[in-house]
DRENDO-1510 file (C-alpha; in Angstrom, 1 decimal, always signed):
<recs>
REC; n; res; u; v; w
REC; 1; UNK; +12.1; +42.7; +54.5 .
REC; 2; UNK; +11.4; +42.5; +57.6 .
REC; 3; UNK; +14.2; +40.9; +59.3 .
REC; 4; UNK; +16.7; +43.7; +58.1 .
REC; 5; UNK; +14.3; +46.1; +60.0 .
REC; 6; UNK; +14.1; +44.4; +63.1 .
REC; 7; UNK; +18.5; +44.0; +62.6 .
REC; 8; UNK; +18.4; +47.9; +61.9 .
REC; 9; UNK; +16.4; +49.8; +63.3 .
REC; 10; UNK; +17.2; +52.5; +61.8 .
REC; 11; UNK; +17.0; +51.2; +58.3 .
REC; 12; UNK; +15.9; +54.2; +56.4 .
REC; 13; UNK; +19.0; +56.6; +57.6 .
REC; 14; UNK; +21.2; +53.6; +56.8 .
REC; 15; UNK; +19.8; +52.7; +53.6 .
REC; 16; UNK; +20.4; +56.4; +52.6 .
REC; 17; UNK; +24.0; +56.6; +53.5 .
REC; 18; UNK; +24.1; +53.0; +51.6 .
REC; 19; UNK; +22.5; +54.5; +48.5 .
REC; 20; UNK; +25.3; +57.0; +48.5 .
REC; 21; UNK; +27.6; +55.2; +48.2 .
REC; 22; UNK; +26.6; +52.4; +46.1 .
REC; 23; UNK; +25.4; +55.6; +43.4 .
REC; 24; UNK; +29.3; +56.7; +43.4 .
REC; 25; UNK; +31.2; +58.9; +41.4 .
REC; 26; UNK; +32.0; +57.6; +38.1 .
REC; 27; UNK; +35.4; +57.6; +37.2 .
REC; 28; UNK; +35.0; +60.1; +34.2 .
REC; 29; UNK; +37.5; +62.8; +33.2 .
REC; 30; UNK; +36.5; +66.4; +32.8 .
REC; 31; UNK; +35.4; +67.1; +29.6 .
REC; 32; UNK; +34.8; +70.3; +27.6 .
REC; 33; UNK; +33.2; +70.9; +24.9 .
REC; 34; UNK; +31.4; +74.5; +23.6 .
REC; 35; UNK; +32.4; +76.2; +26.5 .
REC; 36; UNK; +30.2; +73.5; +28.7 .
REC; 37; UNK; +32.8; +71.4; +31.3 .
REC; 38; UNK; +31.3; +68.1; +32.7 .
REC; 39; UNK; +32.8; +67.9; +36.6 .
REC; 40; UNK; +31.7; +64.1; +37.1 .
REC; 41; UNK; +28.2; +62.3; +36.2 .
REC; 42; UNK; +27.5; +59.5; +38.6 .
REC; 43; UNK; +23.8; +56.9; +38.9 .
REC; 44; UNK; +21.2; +58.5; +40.5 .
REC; 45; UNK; +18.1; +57.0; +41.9 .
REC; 46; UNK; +15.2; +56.5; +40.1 .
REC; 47; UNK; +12.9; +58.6; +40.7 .
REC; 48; UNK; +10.1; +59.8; +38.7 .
REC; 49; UNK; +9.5; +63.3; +37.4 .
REC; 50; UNK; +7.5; +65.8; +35.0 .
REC; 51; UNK; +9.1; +68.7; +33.1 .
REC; 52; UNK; +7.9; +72.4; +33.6 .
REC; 53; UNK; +6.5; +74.1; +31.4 .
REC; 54; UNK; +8.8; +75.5; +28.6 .
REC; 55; UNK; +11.5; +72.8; +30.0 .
REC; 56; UNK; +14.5; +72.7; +27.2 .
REC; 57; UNK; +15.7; +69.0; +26.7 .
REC; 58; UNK; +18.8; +68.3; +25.5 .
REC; 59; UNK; +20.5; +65.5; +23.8 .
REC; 60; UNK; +23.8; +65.0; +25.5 .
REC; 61; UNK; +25.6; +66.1; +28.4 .
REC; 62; UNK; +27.1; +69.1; +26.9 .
REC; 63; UNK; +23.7; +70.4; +26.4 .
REC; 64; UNK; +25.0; +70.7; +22.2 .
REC; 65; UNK; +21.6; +70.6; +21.2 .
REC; 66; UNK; +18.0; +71.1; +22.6 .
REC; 67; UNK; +14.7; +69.7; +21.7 .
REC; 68; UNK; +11.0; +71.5; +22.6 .
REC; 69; UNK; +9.4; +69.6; +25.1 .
REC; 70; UNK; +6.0; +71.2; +24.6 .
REC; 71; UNK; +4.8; +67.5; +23.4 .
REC; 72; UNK; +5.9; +65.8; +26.5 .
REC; 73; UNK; +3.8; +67.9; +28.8 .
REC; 74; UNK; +1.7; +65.0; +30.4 .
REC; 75; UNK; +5.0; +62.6; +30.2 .
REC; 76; UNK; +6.6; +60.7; +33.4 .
REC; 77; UNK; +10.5; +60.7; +33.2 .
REC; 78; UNK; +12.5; +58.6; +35.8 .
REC; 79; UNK; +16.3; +59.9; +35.9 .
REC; 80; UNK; +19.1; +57.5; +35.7 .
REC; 81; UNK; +21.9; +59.2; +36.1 .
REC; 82; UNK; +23.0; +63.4; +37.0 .
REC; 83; UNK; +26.1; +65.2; +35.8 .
REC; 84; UNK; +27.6; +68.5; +37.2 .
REC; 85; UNK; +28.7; +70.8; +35.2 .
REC; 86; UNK; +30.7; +74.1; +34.8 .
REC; 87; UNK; +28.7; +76.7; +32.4 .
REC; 88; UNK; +29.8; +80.0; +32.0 .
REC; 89; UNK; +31.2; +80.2; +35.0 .
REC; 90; UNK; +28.4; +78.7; +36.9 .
REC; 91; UNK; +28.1; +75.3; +38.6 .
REC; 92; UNK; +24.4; +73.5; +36.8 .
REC; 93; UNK; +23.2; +70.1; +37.8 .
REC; 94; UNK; +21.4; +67.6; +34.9 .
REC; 95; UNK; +19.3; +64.9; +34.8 .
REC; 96; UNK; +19.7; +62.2; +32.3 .
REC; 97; UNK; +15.9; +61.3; +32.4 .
REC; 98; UNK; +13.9; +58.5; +30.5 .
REC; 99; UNK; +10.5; +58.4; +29.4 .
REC; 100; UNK; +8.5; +56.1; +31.3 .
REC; 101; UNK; +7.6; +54.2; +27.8 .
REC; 102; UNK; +11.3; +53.8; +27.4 .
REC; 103; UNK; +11.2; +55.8; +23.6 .
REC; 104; UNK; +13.0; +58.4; +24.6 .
REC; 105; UNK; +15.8; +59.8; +26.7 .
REC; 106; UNK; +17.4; +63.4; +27.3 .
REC; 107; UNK; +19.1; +65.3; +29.5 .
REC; 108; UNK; +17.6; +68.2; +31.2 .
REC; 109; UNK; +18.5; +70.7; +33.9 .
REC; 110; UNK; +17.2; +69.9; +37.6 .
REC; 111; UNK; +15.5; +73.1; +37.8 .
REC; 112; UNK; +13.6; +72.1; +35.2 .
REC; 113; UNK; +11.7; +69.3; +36.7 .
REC; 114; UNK; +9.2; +68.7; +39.0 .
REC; 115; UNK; +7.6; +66.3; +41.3 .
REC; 116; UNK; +4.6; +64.3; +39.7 .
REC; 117; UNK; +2.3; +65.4; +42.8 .
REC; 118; UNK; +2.4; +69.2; +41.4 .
REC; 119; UNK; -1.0; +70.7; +40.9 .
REC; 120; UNK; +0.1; +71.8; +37.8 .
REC; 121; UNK; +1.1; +68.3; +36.8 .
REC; 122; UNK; -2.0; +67.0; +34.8 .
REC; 123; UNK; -2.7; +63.4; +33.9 .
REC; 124; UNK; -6.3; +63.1; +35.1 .
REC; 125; UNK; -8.4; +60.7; +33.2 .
REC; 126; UNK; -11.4; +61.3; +31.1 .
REC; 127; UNK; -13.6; +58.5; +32.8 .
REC; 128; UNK; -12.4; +59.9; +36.3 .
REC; 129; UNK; -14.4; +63.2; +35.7 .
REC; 130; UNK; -15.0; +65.4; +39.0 .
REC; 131; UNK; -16.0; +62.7; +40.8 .
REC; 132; UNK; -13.0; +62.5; +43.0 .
REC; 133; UNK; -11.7; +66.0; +43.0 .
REC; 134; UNK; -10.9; +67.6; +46.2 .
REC; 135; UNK; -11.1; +64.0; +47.8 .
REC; 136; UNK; -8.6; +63.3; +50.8 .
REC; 137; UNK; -7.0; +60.3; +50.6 .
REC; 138; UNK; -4.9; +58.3; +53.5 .
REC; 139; UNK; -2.9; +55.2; +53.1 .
REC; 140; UNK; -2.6; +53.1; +56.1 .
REC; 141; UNK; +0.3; +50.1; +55.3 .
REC; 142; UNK; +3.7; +48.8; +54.9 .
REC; 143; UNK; +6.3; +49.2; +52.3 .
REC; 144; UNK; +4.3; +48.8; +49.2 .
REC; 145; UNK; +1.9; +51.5; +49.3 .
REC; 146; UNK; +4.8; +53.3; +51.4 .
REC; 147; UNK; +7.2; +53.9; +48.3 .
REC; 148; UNK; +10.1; +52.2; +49.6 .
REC; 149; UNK; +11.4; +49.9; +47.0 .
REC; 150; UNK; +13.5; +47.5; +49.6 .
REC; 151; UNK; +16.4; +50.0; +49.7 .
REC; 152; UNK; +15.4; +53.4; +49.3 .
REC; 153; UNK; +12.1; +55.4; +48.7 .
REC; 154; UNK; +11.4; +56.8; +45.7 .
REC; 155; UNK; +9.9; +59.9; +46.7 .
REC; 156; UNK; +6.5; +61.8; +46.5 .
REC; 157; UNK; +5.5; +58.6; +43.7 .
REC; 158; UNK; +4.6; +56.0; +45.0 .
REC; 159; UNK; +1.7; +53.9; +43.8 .
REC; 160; UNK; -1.0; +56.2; +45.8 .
REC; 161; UNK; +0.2; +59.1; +44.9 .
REC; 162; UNK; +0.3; +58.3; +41.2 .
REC; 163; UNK; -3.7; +57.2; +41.6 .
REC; 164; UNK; -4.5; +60.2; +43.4 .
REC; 165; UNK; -2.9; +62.2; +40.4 .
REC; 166; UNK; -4.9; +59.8; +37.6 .
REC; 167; UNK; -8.1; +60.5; +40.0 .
REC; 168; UNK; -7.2; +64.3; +39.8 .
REC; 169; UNK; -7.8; +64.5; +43.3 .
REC; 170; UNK; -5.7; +67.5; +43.4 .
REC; 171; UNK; -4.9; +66.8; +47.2 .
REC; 172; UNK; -2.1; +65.7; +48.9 .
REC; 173; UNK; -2.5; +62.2; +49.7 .
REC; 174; UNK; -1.6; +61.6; +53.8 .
REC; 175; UNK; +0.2; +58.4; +53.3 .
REC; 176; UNK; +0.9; +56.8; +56.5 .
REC; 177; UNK; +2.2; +53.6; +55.3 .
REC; 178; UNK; +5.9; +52.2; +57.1 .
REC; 179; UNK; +8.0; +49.8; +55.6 .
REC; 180; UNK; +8.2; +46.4; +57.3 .
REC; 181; UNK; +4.8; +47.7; +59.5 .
REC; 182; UNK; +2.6; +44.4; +60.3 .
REC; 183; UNK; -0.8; +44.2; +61.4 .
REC; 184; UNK; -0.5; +42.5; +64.4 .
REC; 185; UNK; +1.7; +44.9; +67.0 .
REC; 186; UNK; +2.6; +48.7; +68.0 .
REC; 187; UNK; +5.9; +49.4; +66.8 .
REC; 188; UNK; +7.2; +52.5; +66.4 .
REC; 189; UNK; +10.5; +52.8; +63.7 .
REC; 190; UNK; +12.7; +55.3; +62.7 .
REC; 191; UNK; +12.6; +57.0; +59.5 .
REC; 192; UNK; +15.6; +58.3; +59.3 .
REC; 193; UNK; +15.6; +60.0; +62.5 .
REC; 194; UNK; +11.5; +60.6; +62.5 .
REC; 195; UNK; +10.3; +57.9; +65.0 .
REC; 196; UNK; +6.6; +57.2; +63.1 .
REC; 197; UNK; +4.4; +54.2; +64.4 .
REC; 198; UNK; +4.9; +51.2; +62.3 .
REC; 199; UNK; +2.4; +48.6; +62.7 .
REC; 200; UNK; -1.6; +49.5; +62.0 .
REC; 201; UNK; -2.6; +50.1; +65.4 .
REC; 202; UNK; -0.2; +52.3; +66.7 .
REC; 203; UNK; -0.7; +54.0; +63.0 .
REC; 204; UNK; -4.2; +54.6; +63.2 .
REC; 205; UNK; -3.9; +55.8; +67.2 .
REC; 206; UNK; -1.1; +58.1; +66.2 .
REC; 207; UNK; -3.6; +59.7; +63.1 .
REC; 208; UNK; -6.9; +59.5; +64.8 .
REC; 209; UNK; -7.9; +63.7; +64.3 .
REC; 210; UNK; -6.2; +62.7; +60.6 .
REC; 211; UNK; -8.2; +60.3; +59.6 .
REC; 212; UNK; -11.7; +61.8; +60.6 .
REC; 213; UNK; -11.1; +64.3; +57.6 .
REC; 214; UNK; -10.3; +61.8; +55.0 .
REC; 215; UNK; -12.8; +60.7; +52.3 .
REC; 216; UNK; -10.8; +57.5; +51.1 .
REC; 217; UNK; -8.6; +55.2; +53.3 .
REC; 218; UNK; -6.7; +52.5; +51.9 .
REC; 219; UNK; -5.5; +50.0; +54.1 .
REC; 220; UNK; -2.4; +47.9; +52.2 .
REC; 221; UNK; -0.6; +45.1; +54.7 .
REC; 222; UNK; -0.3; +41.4; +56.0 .
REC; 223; UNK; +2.9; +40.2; +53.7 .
REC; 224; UNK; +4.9; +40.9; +57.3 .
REC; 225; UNK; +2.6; +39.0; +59.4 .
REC; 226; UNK; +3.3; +36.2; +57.0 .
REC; 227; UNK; +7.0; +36.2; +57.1 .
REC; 228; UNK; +8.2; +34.1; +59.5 .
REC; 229; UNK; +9.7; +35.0; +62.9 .
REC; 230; UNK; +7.4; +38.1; +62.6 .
REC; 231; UNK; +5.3; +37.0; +65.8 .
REC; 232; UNK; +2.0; +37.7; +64.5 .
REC; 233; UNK; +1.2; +34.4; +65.5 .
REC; 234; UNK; -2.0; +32.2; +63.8 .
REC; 235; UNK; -3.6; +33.4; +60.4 .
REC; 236; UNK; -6.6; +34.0; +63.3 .
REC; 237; UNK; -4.7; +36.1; +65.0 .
REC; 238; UNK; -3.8; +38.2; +62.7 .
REC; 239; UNK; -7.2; +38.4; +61.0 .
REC; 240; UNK; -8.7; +39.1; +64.6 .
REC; 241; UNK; -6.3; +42.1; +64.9 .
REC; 242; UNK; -7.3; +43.5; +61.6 .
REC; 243; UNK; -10.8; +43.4; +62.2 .
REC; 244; UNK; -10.2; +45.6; +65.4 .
REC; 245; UNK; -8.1; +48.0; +63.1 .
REC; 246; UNK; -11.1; +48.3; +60.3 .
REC; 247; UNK; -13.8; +48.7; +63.2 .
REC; 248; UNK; -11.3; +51.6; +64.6 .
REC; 249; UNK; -10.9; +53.7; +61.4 .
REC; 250; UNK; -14.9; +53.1; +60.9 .
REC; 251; UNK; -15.7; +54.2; +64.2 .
REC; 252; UNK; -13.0; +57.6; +63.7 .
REC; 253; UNK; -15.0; +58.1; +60.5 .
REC; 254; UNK; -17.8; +56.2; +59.7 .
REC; 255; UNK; -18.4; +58.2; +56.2 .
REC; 256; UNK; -15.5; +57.6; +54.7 .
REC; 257; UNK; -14.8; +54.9; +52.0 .
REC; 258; UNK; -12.7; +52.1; +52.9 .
REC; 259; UNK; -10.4; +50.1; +50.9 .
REC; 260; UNK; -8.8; +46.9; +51.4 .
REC; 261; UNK; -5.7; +46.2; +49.6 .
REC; 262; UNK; -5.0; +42.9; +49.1 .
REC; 263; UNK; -1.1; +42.0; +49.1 .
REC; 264; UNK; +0.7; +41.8; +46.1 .
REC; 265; UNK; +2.3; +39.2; +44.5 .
REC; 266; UNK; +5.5; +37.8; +46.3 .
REC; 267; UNK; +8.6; +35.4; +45.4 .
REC; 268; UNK; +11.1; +33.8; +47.3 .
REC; 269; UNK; +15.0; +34.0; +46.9 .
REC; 270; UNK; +14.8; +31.3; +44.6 .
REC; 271; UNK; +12.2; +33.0; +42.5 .
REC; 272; UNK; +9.3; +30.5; +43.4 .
REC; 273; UNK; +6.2; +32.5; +43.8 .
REC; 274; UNK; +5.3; +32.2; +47.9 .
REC; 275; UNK; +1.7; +31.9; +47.4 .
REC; 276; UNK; +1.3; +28.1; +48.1 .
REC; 277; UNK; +3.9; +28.2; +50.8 .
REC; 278; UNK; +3.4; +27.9; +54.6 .
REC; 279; UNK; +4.9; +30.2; +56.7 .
REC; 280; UNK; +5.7; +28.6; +60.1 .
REC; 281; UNK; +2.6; +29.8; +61.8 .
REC; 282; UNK; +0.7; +27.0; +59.6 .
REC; 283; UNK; -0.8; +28.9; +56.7 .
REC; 284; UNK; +0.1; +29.7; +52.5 .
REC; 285; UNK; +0.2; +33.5; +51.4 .
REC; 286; UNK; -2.9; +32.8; +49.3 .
REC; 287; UNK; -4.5; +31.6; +52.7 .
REC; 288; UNK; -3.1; +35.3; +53.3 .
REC; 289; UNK; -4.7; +36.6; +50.7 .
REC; 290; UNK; -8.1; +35.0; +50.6 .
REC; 291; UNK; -8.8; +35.9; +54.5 .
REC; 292; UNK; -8.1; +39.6; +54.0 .
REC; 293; UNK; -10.8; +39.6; +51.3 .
REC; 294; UNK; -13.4; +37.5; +53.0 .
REC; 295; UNK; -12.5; +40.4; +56.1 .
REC; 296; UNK; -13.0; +43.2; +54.3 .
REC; 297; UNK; -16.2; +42.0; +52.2 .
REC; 298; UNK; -17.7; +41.2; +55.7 .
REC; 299; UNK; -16.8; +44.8; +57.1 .
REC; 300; UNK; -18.4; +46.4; +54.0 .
REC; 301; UNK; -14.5; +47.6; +52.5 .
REC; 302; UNK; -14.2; +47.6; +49.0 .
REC; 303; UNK; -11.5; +45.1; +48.0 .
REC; 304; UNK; -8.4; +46.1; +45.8 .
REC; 305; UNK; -6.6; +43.0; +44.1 .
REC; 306; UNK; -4.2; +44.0; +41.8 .
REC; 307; UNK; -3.5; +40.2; +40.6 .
REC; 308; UNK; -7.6; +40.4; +39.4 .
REC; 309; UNK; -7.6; +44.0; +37.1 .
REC; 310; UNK; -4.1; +44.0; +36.7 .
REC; 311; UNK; -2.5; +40.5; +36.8 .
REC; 312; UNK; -0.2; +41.5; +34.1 .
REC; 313; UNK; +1.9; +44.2; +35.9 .
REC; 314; UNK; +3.5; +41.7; +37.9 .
REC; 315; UNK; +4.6; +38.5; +37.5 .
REC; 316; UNK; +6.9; +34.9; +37.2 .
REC; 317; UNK; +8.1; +36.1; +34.2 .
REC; 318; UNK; +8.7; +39.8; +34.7 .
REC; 319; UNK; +9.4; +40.0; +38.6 .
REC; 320; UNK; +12.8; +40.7; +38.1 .
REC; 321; UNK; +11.9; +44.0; +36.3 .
REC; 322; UNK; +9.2; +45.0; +38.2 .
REC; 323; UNK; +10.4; +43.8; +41.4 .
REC; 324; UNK; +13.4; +45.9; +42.8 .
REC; 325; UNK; +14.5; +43.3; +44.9 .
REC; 326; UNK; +12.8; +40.6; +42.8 .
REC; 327; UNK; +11.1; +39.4; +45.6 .
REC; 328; UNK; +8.2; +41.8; +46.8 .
REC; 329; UNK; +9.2; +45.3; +46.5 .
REC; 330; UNK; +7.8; +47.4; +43.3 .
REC; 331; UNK; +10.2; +49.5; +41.4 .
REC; 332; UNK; +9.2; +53.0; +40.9 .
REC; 333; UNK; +8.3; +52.5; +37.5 .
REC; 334; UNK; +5.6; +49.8; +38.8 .
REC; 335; UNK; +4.7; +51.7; +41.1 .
REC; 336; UNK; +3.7; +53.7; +38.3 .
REC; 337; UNK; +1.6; +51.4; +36.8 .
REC; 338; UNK; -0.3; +49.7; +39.9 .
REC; 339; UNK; -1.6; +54.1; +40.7 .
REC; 340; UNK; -2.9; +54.0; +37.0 .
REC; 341; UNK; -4.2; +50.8; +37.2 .
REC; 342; UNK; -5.9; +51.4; +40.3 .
REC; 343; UNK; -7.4; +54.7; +39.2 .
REC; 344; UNK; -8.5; +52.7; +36.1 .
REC; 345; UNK; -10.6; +50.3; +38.2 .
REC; 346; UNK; -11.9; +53.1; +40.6 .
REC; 347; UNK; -13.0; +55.4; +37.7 .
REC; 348; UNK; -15.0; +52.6; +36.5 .
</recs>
């Protein structure tokens, strides 16, 4: 992960122009069929959506038949593929879209969708209440929390904002994360052609008037320091860096809650899980792992590990599912998962 950064440095813009062409055109004919002609369909990546209200499903391209989706209301669809189409003279885009339990599939036009962060998209849960409502969250991290699956983001869903939308916050969650961003340094990367800061500390110097007015940080990094060549140096060095970075956002807001996320589960090409491996700075990723917790405990930050509530979303056996790369990066179906999960355990 972050090696291809530090090649590219403008990974994001690339990645995109990558993702277009790797989610070609289909060679496919145009059909027509009840007046409907299909132009081309071609893959499309996955991300996640909910229908609007009244939305008509349908159960082929030609849009032949429709189906009500009044009982899918509170459902999360992720589109696999889209079609264009000629209809009455007009040009209409679709979505074929599958629900997120994998039972069922349509396809639907894109007006009819929406992103899962609308207000009007409600999947609160019952044990969350009010308690969180109104809440502003910020995300301070790398490409986890960031919704970048390893080649391109699946946007406005990833795993914060699917726990802010289980919390019913009902606020935009101010996610800060960058992909490859480390806690030791003060990079600066281009998104696409944004330059954001990268690493924590030039994050949280960047977002100091930001983070004053938040009510929940979550603070989601280290798997960078760890990988080798990164130049963070000593397991104490990078610990000693991340205790400036929590004393920081305390100091810029010393109401709000803190969380410390603990990194997720990581493999290596070979698919051997990385937690009792050394980097070359001396230490294992469970080393990793354990000194982020011990931090944050001793800094009074709630810690978030996602292999202790929900050590069944990832793992040896499904990584290559869940995994978009295999390695490390979610898919934006996990991602799914580890927000509910995570709301789960905060609702408590």
């Amino acid at each position: 992960m972050i090696n291809f950064f530090n090649r590219h440095i403008k990974l994001f813009f690339a990645a995109l122009v990558v993702a277009s062409i790797s989610f070609g055109v289909y060679s496919h004919p145009t059909a027509d069929k009840a007046g409907v002609q299909v132009e081309y369909t071609t893959q499309a990546l996955p991300h996640a959506f909910a229908l609007k209200k009244n939305a008509k499903l349908y159960t082929d391209v030609h849009l032949a038949k429709s189906v009500s989706s009044k009982k899918y209301a509170k459902s999360a669809w992720y589109r696999s593929q889209t079609a264009k189409l000629i209809y009455g003279g007009k040009t209409k885009v679709v979505y074929r879209i599958t629900s997120t339990d994998h039972k069922h599939t349509f396809w639907v036009l894109n007006s009819q969708v929406k992103n899962i962060t609308s207000k009007s998209y409600n999947v609160k849960l019952a044990s969350a209440d009010n308690k969180f409502t109104g809440d502003k969250i910020g995300v301070f991290g790398d490409s986890i929390p960031a919704g970048w699956d390893g080649y391109h983001f699946y946007m406005n869903s990833s795993y914060p904002d699917w726990m802010a939308k289980y919390l019913g916050t009902n606020t935009k969650v101010e996610n800060f994360a960058c992909p490859s961003g480390r806690i030791v340094g003060h990079r600066y990367a281009y998104l696409g052609t944004t330059l954001v800061p990268q690493d924590l500390s030039a994050a949280i110097k960047a977002h100091r008037t930001a983070i004053k007015h938040m009510n929940m940080i979550f603070v989601h990094i280290g798997t960078n320091d760890y990988t080798n060549y990164s130049g963070s140096g000593s397991l104490k060095n990078v610990m000693h860096n991340l205790r400036y970075n929590i004393r920081m956002i305390q100091k810029l807001n010393p109401n709000a809650k803190i969380y410390g996320v603990l990194p997720i589960s990581r493999y290596d090409a070979n698919g051997l899980s990385r937690e009792n491996m050394s980097d070359m700075y001396g230490y294992t990723f469970k080393d990793l792992r354990v000194a982020e917790a011990k931090l944050y405990k001793s800094l009074g930050a709630t810690v978030i590990n996602f292999n202790q509530f929900a050590p069944g979303i990832i793992t040896s056996q499904n990584k290559n599912y869940t995994l978009r790369d295999h390695e490390i990066h979610p898919t934006a179906q996990t991602a799914q998962k580890m927000g509910l999960a995570l709301a789960k355990e905060l609702a408590k």
